[in-house]
MARBA-673634 format. One record per residue: x, z negated, y of N, C-alpha, C in turn. Coordinates in steps of 0.1 Angstrom, whole numbers, plus 5000, padded with zeros to 4 digits. Layout:
<torbas>
XZYXZYXZY
...
</torbas>
This chain:
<torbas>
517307598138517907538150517307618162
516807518176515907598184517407688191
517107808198517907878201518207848215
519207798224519407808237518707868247
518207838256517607908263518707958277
519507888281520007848291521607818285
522707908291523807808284524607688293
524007748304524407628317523607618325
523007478328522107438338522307348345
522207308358522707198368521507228376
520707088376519707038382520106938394
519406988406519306868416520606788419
522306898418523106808422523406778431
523906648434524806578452526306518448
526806548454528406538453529206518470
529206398471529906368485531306328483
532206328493533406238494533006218506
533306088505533006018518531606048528
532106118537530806188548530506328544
531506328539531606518532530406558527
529506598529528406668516528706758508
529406798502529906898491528706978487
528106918480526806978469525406908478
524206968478523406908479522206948474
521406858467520606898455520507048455
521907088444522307238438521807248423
520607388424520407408409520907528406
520907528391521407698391520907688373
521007818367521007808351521707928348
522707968339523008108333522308088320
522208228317521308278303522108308294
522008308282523208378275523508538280
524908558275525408698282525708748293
525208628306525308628321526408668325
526608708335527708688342527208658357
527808488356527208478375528608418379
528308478390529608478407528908368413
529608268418529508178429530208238440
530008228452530308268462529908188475
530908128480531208068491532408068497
531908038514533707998521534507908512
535707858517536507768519535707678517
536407568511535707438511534207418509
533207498505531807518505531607408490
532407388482532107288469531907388458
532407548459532707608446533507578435
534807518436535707438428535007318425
534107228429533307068430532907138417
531807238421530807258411531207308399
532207368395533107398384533307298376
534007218387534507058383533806998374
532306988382531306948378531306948360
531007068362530307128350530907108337
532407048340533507058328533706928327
533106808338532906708333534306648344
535106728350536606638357535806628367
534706648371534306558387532906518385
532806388390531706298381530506328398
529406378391528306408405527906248406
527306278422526906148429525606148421
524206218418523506278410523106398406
522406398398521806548388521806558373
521606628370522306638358522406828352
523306808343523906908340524106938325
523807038323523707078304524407168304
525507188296525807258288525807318275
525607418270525107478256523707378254
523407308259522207238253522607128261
523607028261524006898258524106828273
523306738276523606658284524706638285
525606658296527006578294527206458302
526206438311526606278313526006188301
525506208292525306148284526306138269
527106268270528306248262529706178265
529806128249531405998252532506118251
534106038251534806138253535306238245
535106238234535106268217534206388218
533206308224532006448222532306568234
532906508245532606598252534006648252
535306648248536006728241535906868231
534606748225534306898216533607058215
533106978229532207058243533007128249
534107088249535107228260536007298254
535607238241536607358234535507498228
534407438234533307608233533307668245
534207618255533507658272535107698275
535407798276537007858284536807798298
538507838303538407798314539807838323
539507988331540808068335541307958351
542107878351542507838364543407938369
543107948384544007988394545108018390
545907958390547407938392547507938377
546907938370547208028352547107908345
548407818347548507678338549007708332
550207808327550607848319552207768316
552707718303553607588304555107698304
555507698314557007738319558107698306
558007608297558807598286558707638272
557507648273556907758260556807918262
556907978249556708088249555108168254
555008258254553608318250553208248238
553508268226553008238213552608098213
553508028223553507868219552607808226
552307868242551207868249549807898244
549907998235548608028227548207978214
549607908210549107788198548207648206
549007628217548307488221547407428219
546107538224544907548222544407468203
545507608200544507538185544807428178
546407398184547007238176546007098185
545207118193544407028206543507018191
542707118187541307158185540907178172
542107268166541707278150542107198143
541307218130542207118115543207178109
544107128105545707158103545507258092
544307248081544307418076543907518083
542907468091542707608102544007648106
544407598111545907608120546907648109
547107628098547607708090547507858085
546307868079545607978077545608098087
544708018102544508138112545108118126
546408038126547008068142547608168143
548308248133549108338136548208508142
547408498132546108608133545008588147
545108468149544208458165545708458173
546308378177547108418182547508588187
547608708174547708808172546808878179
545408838176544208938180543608908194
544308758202543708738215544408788222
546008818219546908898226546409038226
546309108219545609238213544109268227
543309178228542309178234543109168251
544109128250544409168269545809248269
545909308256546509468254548309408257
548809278255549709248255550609148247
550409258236550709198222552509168217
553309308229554609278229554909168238
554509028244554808948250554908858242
554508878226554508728222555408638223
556908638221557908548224558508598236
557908628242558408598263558308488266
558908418281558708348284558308338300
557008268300556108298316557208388324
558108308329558808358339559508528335
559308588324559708698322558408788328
557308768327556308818329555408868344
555408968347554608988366553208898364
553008898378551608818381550408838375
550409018373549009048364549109008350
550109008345550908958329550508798323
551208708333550608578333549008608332
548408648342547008608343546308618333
546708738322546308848309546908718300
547908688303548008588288547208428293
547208378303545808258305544608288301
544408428302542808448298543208498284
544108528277544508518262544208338255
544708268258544908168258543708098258
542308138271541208048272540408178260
541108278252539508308247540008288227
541308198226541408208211540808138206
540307998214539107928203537808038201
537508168211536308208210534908138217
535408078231534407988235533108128239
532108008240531008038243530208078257
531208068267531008048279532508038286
533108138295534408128305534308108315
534507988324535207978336536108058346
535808148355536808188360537008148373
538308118379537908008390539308088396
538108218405539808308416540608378407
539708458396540708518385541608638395
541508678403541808798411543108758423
542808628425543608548439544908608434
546008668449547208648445547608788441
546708868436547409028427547209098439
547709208437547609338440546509398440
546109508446544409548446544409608431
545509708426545309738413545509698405
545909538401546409458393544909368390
544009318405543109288405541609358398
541809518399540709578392540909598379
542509588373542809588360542009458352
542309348360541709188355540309228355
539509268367537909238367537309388355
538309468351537609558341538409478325
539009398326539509348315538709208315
537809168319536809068320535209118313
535009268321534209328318534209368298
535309368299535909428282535609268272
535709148277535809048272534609018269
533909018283532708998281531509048270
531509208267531709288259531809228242
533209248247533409198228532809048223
532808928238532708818227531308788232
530808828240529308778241529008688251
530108668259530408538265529308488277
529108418280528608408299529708358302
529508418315530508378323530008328337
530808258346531008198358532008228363
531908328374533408358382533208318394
534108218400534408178414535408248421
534508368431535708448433534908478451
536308538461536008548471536508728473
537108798460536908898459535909018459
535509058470534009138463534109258457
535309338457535409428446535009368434
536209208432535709168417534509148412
533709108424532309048420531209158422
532009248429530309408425531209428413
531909428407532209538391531709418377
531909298383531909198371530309078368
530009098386528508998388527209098379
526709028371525209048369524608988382
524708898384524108788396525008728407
524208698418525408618424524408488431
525108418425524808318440525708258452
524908198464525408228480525308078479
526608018476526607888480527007808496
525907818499526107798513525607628519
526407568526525507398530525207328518
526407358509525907258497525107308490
524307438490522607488484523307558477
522307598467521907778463520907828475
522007908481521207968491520008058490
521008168478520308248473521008298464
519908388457520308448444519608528441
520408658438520208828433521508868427
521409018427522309068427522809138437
524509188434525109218445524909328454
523909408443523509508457522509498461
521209378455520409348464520709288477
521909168476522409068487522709168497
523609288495524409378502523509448515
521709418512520509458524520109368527
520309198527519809118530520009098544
519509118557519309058568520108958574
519808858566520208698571521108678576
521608668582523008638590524308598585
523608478574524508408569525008428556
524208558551524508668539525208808542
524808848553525508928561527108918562
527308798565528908788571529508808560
529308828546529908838535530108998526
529709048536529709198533530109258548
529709228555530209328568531909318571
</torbas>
């Protein structure tokens, strides 16, 4: 089997609403083991392009691969099967207010696995993804018993027990406390680590993103403006790279 070159690539995308230009022919590729920051204002089309890539927001054009796979060319079957290799930390956690911890982190596998999988190994993934964000006595809590950094550690529990191949983080930091925030971006760093992941963090934190970026890109006017890393960006000139560090 030929080996991936690329685990995410987006060619030549455009993405409008209405007059809006969101995206405009935006390319980018992660390698395996990456870790790339998107980085834009408000409304610049960092959440679009996330969107994008998971298949919930359909581009005007381009095209886009994941692990290999065209996804505008996959039906819905297939490309289910596609996101249960690709995590995905939202904002606001998504975490179900009526379930437990444990029952939150079965979800995942009753969606995904075959009912002997799910026999055999929910209890032990369940066990060992908790274990991995060091909050193993929460298993039967419930969200609301838990602080803000707690939730966030069991969402990113939750997106890593299939063991995807690639995580989404979209504002993993939004909302904490500065020490609660560097606990997450060195507990990303540890994930990264163990599972081999690439990652995508959409963050407007730059603590988070000098400790967690291999790379960053400057989504600026719809573009890839640019792309380095964060302590190259940090001497860049430009005005409109500049305002993001001064």
């Amino acid at each position: 089997m030929e080996k991936i070159k690329s685990i995410i690539e987006v060619k030549n995308l455009n993405k409008s609403f209405g007059s809006n230009h969101v995206l405009r022919d935006f390319s980018m590729e992660v390698v395996p083991g990456e870790s790339l920051v998107i980085l834009g204002k408000s409304g610049s089309g960092k959440s679009v392009l996330i969107k994008c890539i998971i298949n919930l927001i359909v581009p005007d054009s381009g095209e886009i691969y994941v692990l290999g796979q065209n996804i505008r060319e996959l039906d819905q079957d297939q490309m289910d099967k596609l996101r249960a290799e690709v995590g995905f930390l939202f904002q606001s956690n998504a975490l179900y207010d009526s379930m437990t911890v444990r029952q939150n982190l079965e979800f995942p596998l009753r969606r995904h696995w075959t009912k002997e999988m799910r026999d055999l190994n929910a209890q032990s993934a369940v066990k060992e993804a908790l274990e991995d964000v060091g909050l193993g006595h929460t298993i039967d809590m419930m969200p609301a018993e838990l602080s803000g950094g707690m939730r966030k550690r069991i969402a990113l529990a939750r997106t890593l027990i299939l063991k995807p191949k690639v995580i989404l983080y979209d504002e993993p930091t939004t909302g904490l406390d500065p020490i609660t925030a560097r606990e997450i971006s060195e507990l990303m760093l540890q994930v990264q680590e163990k599972y081999k992941a690439s990652s995508i963090i959409i963050s407007h934190d730059m603590n988070c993103i000098r400790m967690t970026s291999d790379r960053v890109i400057m989504l600026i006017d719809g573009r890839n403006y640019i792309s380095d890393t964060y302590e190259n960006l940090q001497n860049v000139p430009d005005p409109k790279v500049r305002e993001f560090f001064d």
